[in-house]
C-alpha positions as CSV (number, residue, x, y, z in Angstrom):
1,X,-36.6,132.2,13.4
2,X,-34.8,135.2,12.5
3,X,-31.9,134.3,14.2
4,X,-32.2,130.5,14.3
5,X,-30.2,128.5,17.3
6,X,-32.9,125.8,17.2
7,X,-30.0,123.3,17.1
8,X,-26.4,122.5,18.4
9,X,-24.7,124.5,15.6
10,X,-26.0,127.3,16.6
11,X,-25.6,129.2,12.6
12,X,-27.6,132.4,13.8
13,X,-29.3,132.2,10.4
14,X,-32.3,134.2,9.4
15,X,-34.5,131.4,8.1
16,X,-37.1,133.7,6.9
17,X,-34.9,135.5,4.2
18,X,-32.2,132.9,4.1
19,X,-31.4,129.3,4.9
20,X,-29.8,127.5,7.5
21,X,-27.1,125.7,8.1
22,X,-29.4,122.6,7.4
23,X,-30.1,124.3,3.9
24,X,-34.1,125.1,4.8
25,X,-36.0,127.9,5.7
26,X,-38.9,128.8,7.6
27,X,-41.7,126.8,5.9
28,X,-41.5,123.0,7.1
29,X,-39.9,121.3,4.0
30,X,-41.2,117.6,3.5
31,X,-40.3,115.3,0.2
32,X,-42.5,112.1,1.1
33,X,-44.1,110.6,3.4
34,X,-45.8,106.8,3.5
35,X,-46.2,103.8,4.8
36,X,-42.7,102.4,5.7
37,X,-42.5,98.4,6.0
38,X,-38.0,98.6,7.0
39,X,-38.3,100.1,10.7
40,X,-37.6,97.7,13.5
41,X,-40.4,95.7,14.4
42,X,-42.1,97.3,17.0
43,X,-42.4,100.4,14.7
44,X,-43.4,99.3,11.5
45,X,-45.9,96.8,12.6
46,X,-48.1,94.6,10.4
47,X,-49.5,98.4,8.9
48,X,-46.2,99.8,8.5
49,X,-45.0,103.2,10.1
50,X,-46.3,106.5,8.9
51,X,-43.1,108.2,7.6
52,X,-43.1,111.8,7.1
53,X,-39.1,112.7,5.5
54,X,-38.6,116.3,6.1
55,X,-35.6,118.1,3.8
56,X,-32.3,119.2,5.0
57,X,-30.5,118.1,8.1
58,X,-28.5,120.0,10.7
59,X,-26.1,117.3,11.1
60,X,-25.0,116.1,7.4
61,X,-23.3,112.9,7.6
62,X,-21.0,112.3,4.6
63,X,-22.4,109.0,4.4
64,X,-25.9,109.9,4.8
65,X,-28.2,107.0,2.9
66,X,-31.4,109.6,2.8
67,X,-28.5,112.7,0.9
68,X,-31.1,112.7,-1.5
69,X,-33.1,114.8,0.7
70,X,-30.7,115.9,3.6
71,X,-28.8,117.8,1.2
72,X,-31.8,118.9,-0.8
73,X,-30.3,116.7,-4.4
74,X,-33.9,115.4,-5.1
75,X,-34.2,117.1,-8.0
76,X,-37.2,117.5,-11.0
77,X,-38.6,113.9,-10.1
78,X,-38.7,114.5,-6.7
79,X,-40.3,118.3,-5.3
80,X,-39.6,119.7,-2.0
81,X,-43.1,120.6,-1.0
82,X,-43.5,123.4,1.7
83,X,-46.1,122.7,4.3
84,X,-48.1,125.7,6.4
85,X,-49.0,124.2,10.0
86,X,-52.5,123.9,8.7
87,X,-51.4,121.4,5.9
88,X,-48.8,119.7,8.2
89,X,-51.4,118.4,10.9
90,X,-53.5,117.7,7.6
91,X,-51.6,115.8,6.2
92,X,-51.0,114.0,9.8
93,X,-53.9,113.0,10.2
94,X,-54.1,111.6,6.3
95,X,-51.6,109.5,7.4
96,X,-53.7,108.4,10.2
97,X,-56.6,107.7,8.4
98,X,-54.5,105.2,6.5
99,X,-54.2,103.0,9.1
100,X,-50.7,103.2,9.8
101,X,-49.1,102.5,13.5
102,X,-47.7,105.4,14.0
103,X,-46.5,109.2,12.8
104,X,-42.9,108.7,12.0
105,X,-41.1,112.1,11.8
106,X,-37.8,111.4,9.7
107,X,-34.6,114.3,10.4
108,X,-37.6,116.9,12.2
109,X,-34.7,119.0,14.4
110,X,-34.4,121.8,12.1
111,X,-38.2,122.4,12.5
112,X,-38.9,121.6,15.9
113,X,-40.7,124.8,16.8
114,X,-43.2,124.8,13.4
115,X,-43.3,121.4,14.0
116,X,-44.6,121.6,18.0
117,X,-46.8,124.2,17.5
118,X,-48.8,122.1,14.8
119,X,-48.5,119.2,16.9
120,X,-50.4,121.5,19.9
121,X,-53.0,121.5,17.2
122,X,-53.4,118.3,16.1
123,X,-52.4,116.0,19.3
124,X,-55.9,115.5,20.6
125,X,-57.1,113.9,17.3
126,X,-54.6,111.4,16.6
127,X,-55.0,108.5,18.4
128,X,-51.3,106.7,17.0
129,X,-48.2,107.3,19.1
130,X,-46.1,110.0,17.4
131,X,-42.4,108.8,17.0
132,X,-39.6,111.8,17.0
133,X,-37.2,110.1,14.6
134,X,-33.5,111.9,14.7
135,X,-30.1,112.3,14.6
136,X,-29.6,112.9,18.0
137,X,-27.6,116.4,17.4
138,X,-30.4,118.1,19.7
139,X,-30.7,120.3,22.2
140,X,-32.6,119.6,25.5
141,X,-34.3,123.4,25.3
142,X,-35.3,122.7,21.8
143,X,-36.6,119.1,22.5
144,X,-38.5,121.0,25.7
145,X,-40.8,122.1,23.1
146,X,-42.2,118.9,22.7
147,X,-42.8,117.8,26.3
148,X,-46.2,115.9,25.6
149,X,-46.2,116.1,22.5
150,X,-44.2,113.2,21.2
151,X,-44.7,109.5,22.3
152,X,-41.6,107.7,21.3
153,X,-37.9,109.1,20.7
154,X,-35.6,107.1,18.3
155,X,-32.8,109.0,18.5
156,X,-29.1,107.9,16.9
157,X,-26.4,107.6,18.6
158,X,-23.7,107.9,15.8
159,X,-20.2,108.4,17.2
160,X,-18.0,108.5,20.4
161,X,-14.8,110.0,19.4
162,X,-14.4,113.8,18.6
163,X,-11.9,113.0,15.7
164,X,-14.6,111.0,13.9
165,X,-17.4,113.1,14.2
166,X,-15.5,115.9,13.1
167,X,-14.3,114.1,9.8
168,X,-17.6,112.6,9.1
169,X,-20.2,115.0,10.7
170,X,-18.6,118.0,11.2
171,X,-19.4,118.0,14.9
172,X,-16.9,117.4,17.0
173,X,-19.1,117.7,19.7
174,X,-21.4,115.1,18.5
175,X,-21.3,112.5,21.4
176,X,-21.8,115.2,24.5
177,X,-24.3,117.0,22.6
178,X,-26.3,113.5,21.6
179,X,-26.1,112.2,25.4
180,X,-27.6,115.1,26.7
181,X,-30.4,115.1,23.9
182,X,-31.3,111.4,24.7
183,X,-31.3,112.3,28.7
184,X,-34.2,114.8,27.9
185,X,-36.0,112.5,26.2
186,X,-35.6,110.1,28.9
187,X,-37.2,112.8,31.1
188,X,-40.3,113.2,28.6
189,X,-40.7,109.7,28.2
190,X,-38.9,107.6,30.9
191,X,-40.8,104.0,30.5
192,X,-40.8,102.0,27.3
193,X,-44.4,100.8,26.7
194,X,-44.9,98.3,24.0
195,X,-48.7,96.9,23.5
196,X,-48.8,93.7,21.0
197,X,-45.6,94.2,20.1
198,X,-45.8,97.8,19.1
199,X,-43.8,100.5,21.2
200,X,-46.5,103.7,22.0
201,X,-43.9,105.2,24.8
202,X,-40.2,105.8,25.6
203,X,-36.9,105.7,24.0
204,X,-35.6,103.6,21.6
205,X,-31.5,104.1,20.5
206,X,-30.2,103.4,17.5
207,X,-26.6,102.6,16.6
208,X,-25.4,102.1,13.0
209,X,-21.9,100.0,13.3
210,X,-19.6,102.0,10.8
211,X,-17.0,100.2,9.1
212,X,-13.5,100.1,10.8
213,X,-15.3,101.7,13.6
214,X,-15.5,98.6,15.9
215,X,-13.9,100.3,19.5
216,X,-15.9,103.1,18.6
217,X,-19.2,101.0,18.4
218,X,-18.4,99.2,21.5
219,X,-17.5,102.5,23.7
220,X,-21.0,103.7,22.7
221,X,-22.7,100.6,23.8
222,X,-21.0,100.9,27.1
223,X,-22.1,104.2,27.4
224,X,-25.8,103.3,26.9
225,X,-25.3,100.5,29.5
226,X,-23.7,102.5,32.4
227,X,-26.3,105.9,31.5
228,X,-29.4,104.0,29.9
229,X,-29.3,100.8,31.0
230,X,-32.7,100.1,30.9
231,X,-33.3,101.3,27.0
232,X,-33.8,99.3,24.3
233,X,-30.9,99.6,21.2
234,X,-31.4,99.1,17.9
235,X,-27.6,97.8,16.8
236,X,-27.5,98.3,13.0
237,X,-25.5,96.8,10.1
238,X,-27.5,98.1,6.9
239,X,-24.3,100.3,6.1
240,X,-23.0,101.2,2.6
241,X,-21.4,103.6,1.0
242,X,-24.1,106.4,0.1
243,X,-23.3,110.0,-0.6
244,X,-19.8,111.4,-0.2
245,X,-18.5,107.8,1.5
246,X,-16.5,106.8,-1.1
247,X,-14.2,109.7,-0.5
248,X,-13.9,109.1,3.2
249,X,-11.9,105.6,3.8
250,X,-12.7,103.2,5.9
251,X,-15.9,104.3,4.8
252,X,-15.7,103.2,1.1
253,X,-16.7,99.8,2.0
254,X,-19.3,97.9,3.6
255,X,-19.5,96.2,6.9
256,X,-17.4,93.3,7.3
257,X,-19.3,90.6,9.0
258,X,-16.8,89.8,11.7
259,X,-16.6,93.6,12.3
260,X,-20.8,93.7,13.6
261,X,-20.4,90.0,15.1
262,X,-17.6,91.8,17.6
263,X,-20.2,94.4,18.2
264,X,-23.4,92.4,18.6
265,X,-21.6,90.3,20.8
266,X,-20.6,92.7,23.5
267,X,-23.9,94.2,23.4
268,X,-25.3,90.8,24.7
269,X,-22.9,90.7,27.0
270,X,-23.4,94.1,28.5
271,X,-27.4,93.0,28.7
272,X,-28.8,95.3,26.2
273,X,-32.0,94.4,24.8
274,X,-33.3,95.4,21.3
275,X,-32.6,94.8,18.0
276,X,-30.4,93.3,15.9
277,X,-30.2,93.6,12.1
278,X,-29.7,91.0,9.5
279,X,-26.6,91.3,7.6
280,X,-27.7,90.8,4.7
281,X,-29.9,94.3,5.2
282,X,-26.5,96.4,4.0
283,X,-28.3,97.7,0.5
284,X,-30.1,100.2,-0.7
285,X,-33.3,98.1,-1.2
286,X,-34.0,99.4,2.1
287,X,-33.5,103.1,1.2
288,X,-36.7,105.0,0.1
289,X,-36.6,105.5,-3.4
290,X,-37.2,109.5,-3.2
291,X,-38.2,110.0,-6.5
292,X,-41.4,108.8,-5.3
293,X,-43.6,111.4,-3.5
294,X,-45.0,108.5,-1.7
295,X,-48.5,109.4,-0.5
296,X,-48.0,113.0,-0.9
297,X,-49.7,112.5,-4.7
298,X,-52.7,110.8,-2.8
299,X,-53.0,113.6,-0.2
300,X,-52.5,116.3,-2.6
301,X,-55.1,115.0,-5.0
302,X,-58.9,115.9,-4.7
303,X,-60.6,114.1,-2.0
């Protein structure tokens, strides 16, 4: 990490003496972690999913509804906690011993090598799947490092146009970049596996429909069809304005309902199978409230 091109932006930062362009050192950074009851279905379970939300972010979405943590605002109420690799697969197998389904590692690009080389450690005593949870802004030679180490990918996949993930993302390059990422994960784990209705292997997309963004939406759907046909999409509506969207029109405004029925629609029609969201899931109820360490009190406190 003295020169860090672990992802797609390629800063060049030394992380040990510095930060990154995802505002974090070396040390893995994590804020809370805890049983998560809002995932889709076949991650959350009955038990809910196991959620581990690192700091920082190497994408930075100006609508971000974790900004809280991806840009490091959480504050007095809220400490970033740094983690050796010791603690980390600690505090993985806490989680375990809670009984959730799964480890669900929230925004973990930007530590993908710590992050792997605890997992090395770790792997043969956890017997839930572990769920790489990201942006999608990846690339394949970083996610290499995790070839067998990670169970299920649930990777975004935000935007299609260069002008809008420039304005919103600052990364023009956003869509090429993200196919590639979710073709390597493809490769790790080609065959979605779900057991009593929990997924323990393969790829799961996600696609959060953006307001005013409808032909945008409905280009990424096709792309998933013609390259992935056979993955199953989580198609979103749970947008609102969080962080910085209220500067950024059409983005200072929630989903209109015709606007995801146009988009839900043609996913049907293209074949996908998955998820579909409520609309009525567009708050922040569903937002962690990061004041709250979560479990990291519990795992922190004598045991």
């Amino acid at each position: 990490m003295t020169t860090c091109y672990e992802c797609p932006r390629n800063c060049g930062a030394d992380r040990t003496s510095g930060l990154g362009f995802c505002g974090c050192g070396k040390e893995i950074e994590i804020c809370r972690a805890s049983k998560h009851f809002w995932e889709e279905p076949c991650v959350s379970g009955e038990n809910g999913s196991g959620t581990v939300f690192f700091c920082g972010c190497n994408l930075g979405c100006v609508f971000c509804q974790n900004h809280q943590i991806s840009r490091k605002l959480t504050g007095k109420t809220s400490p970033v906690h740094c983690f050796s690799q010791t603690d980390f697969c600690e505090l993985l197998l806490f989680l375990q011993q809670t009984g959730v389904e799964n480890i669900n590692l929230v925004t973990p690009t930007h530590f993908t090598e710590e992050i792997a080389k605890a997992l090395k450690t770790v792997r043969p005593k956890l017997s839930i799947p572990v769920i790489w949870n990201s942006s999608g802004y990846e690339k394949p030679e970083t996610l290499k490092k995790l070839d067998g180490l990670v169970d299920v990918f649930l990777p975004d996949l935000k935007f299609f146009s260069k002008k809008n993930a420039a304005a919103f993302s600052s990364a023009p390059d956003y869509f090429s970049v993200a196919v590639k990422a979710i073709a390597e994960m493809h490769r790790q784990q080609p065959k979605t596996v779900l057991e009593n209705g929990r997924i323990k292997q393969g790829v799961l997309i996600r696609h959060l429909v953006l307001p005013g963004m409808t032909v945008e939406s409905i280009k990424i759907l096709h792309c998933i069809a013609e390259k992935f046909p056979q993955t199953p999409v989580s198609v979103m509506c749970q947008y609102y304005p969080a962080g910085r969207a209220k500067e950024f029109p059409p983005l200072d405004r929630k989903l209109k309902y015709l606007e995801y029925s146009l988009v839900k629609k043609q996913a049907k029609k293209l074949g996908l199978t998955g998820y579909f969201q409520e609309t009525d899931s567009a708050t922040s109820v569903y937002t962690p409230d990061f004041s709250d360490n979560g479990l990291l009190d519990l795992f922190f406190s004598p045991r």
